[in-house]
N, C-alpha and C positions, 0 to 999 in steps of 0.2 A: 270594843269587843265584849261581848257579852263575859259571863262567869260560867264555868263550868266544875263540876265537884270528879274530885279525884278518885282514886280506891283507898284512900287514905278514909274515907268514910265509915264513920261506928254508927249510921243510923240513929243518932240522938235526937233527930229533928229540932235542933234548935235552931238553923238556919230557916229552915219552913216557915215558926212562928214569928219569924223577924221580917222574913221579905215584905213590901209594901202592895207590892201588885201580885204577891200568890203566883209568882213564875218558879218556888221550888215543890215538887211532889216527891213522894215516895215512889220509888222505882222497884224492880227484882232484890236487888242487892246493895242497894243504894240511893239517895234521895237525886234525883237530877234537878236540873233548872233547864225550864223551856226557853230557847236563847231569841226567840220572838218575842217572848214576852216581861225579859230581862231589862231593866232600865241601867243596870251597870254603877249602883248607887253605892256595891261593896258592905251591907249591912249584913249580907249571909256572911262575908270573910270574917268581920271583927267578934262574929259571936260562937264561929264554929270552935269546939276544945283540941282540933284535932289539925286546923288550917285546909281543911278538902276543898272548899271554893277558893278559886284561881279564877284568873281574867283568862279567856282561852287567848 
């Protein structure tokens, strides 16, 4: 199952500069992860300060 980020999100973009395949963006309110393009490798969980990427 892909990752998905929470509202638990403060927009830090550290996950963005970690993903390997550029599947997080900057969203309205939030950075999402495109879950097509998610390889599910968990590198956005272990560097977010706040834990908003989850496995959906």
């Amino acid at each position: 199952m892909a990752y998905k980020i929470t509202d638990e999100c403060i927009s830090c973009g550290a996950c963005a500069a970690e993903c390997p395949v550029e599947a997080i963006s900057e969203g309205d309110s939030k950075f999402v992860i495109d879950p097509d393009t998610c390889i599910e490798c968990g590198a956005c969980e272990g560097v977010c300060p706040v834990g908003a990427p989850v496995q959906d």
